[in-house]
N, C-alpha and C positions, 0 to 999 in steps of 0.2 A: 959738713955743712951743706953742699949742695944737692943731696942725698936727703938729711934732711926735710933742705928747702923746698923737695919735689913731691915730700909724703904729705906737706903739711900744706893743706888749703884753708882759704878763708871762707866765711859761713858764704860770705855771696858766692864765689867759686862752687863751693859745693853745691848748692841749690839750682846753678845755671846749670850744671855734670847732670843734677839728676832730672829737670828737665828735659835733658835732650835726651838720655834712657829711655824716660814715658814715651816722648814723643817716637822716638824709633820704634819703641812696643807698639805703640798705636798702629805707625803706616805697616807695620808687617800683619796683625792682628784684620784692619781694614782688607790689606789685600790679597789674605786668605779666603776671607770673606767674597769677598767680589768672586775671586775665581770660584767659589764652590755657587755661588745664582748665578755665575754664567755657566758653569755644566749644568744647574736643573732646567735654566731655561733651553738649551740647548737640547735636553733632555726630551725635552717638551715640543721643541719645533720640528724635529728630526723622527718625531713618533708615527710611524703608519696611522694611516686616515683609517684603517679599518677597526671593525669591534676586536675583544680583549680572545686572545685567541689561548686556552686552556689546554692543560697537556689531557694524555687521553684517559688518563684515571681521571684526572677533573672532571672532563667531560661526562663521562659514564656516573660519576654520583651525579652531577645536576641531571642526569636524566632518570635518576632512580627515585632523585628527591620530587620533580614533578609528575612521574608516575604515581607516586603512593599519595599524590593528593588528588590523586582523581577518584575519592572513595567511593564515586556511584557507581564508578567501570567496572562492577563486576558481572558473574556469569547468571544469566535471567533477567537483565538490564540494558536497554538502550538509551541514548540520547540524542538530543536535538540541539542544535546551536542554533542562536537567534546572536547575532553582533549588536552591539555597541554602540548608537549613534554619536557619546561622547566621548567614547574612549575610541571607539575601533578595532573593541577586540570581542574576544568569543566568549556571552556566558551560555554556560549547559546547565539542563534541565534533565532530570533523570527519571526513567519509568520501572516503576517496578514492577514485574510481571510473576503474579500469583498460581497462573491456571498451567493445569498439567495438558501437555500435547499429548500423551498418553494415555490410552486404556487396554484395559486386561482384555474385557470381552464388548463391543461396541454392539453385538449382535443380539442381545440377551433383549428376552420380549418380545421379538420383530414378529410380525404373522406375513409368510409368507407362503403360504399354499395357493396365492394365485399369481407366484411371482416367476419370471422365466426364470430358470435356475440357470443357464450358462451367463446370464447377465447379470445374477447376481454372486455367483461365483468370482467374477470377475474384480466385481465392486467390495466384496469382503476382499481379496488377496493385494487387488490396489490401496485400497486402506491401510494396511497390513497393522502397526500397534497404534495407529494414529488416532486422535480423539478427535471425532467427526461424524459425517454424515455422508452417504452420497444416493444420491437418487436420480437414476436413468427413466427418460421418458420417451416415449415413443410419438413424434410431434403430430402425424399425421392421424393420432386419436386421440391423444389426451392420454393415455392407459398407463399407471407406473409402470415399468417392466422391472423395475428392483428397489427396496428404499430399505437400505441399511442404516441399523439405527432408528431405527422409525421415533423413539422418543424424543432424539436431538431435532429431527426435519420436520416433526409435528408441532414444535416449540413455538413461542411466538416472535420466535426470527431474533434477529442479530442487527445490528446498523451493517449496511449495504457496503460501505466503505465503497471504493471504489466500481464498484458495477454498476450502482446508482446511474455511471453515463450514460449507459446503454439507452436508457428513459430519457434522460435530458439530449443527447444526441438527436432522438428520434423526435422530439418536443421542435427541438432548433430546425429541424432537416422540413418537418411539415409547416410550421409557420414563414419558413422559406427565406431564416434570417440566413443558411450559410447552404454550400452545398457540399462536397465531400472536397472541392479542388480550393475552398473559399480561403484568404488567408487571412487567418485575425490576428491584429493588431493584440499581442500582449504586454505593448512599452518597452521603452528603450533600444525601439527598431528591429527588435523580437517579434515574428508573427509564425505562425503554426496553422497547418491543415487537419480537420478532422481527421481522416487519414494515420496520421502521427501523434495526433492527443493524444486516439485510442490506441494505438501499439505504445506509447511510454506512459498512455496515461494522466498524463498532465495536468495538475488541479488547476493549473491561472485559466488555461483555455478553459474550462467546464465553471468555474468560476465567471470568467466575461459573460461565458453563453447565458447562466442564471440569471446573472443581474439584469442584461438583454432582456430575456425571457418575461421577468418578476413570477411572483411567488402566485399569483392567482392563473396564471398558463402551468408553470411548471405542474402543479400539485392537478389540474384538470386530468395532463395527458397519461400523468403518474398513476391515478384512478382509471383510465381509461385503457390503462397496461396492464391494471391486478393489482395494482396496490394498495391497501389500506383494504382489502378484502379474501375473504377466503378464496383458498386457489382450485380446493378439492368440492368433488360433489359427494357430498356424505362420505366424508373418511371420519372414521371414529376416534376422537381424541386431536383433531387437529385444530390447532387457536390460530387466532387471527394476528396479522402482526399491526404495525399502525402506522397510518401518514399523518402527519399533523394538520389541524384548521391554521395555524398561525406560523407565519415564518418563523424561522431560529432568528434573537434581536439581533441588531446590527453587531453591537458589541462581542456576541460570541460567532461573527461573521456572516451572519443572514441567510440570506438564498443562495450568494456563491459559497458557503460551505457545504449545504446542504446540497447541491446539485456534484460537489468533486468529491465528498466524501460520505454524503446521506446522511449528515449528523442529523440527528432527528427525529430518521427514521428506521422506524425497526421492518427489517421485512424477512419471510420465510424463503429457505432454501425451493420449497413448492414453488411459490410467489414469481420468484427469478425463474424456476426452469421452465413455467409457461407461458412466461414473455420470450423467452429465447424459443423454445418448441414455435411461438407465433412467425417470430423472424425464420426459421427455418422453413418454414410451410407456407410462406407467404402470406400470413395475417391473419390464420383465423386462430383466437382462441381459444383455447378448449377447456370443458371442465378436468381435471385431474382426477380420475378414477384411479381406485387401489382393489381391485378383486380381492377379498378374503378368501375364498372356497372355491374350487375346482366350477361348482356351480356358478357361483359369478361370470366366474372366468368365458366359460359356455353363453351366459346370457349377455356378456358384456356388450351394450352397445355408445360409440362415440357421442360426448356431448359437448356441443358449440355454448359458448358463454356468449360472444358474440365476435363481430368483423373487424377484424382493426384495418382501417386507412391506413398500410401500412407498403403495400407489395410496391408502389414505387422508391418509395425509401431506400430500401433492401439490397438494395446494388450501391447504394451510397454509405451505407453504416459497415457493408462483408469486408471492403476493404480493410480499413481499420483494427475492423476483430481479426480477419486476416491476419494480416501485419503482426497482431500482439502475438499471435503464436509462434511466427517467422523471423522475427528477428525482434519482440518485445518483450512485456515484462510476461510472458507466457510461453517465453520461448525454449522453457526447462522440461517443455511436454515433448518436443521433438530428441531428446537425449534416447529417449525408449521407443517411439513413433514417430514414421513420417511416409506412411505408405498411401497415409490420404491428405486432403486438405480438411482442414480444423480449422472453426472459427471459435473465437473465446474471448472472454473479457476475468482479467484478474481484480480481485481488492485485498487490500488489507489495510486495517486500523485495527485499536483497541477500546477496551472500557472498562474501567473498576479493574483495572492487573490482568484485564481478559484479553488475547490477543487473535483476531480474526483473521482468516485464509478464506476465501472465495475465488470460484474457478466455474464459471458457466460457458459450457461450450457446447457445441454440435460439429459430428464429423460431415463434412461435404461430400456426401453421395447418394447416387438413386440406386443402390441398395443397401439395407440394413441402417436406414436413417435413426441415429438415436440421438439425444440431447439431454448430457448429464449436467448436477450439477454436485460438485465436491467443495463443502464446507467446513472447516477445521476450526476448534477451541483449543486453546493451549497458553504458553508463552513464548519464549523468544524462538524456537522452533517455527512454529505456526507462524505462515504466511503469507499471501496469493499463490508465489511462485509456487514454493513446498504442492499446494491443490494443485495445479498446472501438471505439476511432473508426477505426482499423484494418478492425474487423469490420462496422463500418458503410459502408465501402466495398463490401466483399466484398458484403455483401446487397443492398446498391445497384444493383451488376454483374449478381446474379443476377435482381432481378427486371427490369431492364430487358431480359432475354434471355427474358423469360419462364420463368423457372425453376418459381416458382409457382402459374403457370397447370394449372386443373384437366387431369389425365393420369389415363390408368388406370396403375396400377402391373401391374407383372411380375412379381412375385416368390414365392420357391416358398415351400412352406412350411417351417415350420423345423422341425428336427431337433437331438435333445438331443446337446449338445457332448461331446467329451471333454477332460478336461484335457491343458494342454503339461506337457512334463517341468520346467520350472520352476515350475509353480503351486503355490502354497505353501497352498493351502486346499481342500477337497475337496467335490466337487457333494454337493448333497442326495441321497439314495437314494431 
């Protein structure tokens, strides 16, 4: 009976039994619960402040997967980062470069029967498969003494890219805005000396100086250097290259693009090496004479184009050119030479996949004064430097032939030029 009486419940009985089941299921169920958000939050407070740190296979694909989206990184391609103003970060732009650094024979055509032959000797072996030009002048007449390649250097020139400042420098130096010690303000407490522009080059400095300047100074002194005019006197087959009447618009950067990198303008390898030949000799400059024939050669006499206001300058701008073969961007010429002092100015840009190299320089001495100028077409190859070390061959070759070594010079004296029918500027009277 009392056994029974223990099995058997009544409805309310059992209903209360199974309430308090539920209820136990509940508080065990809740406070399983609770302890598992107190270990995530825990989880969570107790997590290093740093980023998510990936073992090192992880690491290695995310950097394989960001590599292979850089699909412009390849070989004959450069690019430029321009940041972000709203994000902060870097997009690139990519250049494709079409043109071959290369050639078979750069020599094919040339007429050189009034050319020195240890100086051009020199200039074919410095070359050596490069696709280019180079043309040695002799400052103190005007007289090519070697132009290889003669169909690239009689072209109608290439944009200046950087050499252009060589002009603009000189433009700034005589209007008396800076001197060589001047220090210009390029913002944000950044100021630079002529000096230093021209050994790194520097586009914002050559940029201030344009804008300074304006377009109707700059393009004057530009004319009054050779530009926008033939360089030679009667050489056969050689064009003219061009200065523009109108500034570059502001929008594709104006006069300071046009003074840091010559967008613009097109100018000849000729062009450059008789503004430099002027700076070497103190101011005057000369027609550029190319002897054909043994007879030329014989009758050769110097011809003045005219005086450049120049010879105080000239102790202001050497430093600079100095500098860029001594420790700037022309300082790849000293790897193979360094037994004289060289003055030079590099450039390089591009156009249409074209990649340009320029290198105009003169070695500093009172004997064997020469002033070449090495211009290279290519792609990613080609480019100031590359002419620079280029040229540092050439003068290599020349003085281990003793090139030089003290000589008496031959030379007649000069007589005042006349202009070719294409010279677009007219001698002083």
């Amino acid at each position: 009976m009392y056994i029974k009486d223990r099995m058997t419940k009544t409805p309310v009985q059992r209903s209360f039994l199974a309430m308090l089941c539920l209820s136990a299921m509940l508080f065990v169920f809740s406070g399983l619960g609770l302890a598992a958000s107190t270990s995530v939050r825990s989880n969570r407070v107790h997590r290093p402040s740093g980023s998510v740190q990936e073992n090192a296979h992880a690491r290695k694909r995310i950097a394989s997967l960001r590599h292979s989206t850089r699909s412009g990184a390849r070989r004959g391609q450069m690019f430029h980062a321009s940041s972000s103003p709203r994000y902060g970060r870097h997009r690139r732009s990519y250049e494709r470069f079409t043109g071959n650094s290369f050639s078979d024979d750069v020599t094919e055509g040339d007429s050189i029967a009034g050319e020195d032959p240890i100086v051009r000797a020199a200039a074919i072996e410095a070359l050596g498969g490069m696709n280019g030009t180079a043309v040695a002048i002799d400052p103190d007449s005007g007289r090519i003494l070697a132009m290889v390649n003669q169909k690239l250097a009689l072209s109608s020139g290439a944009e200046p890219c950087s050499t252009i400042k060589i002009s603009v420098a000189l433009a700034a130096l005589q209007e008396h805005l800076i001197t060589r010690d001047t220090e210009v303000s390029l913002g944000h407490g950044y100021s630079m000396t002529l000096t230093d522009a021209l050994a790194h080059s520097n586009n914002l400095y050559f940029e201030t100086l344009g804008r300074e300047l304006g377009f109707a100074r700059v393009k004057h002194y530009a004319n009054q250097f050779g530009l926008g005019e033939l360089a030679g006197y009667h050489i056969p087959g050689e064009q003219l290259g061009r200065y523009p009447t109108e500034p570059l618009p502001e929008r594709a950067g104006g006069v300071g693009k046009m003074c840091s990198f010559g967008e613009s303008v097109s100018m000849t390898p000729l062009q450059l090496g008789a503004l430099v030949a002027a700076i070497s000799n103190g101011g005057t400059l000369y027609y550029l004479q190319h002897p054909q024939t043994t007879e030329e050669l014989q009758a050769f006499q110097p011809r003045v184009k005219r005086e450049l206001d120049i010879k105080p300058l000239i102790p202001e701008i050497s430093g600079g050119m100095e500098a860029a073969v001594d420790y700037g961007t022309a300082r790849s010429l000293r790897t193979s030479f360094n037994e004289l002092p060289v003055l030079g100015k590099t450039g390089t840009c591009s156009a249409n996949g074209t990649r340009f190299g320029w290198f105009a320089s003169f070695a500093n001495t009172n004997q064997g004064r020469i002033v070449t100028v090495f211009f290279l077409e290519g792609g990613r190859p080609t480019f100031g430097p590359k002419a620079a070390e280029l040229t540092g061959h050439f003068y290599r070759a020349l003085y281990d032939h003793s090139f030089f070594a003290a000589k008496t010079p031959a030379v007649a004296e000069p007589v005042l030029g006349t202009p070719s029918e294409a010279t677009t500027n007219l001698l002083p009277q």
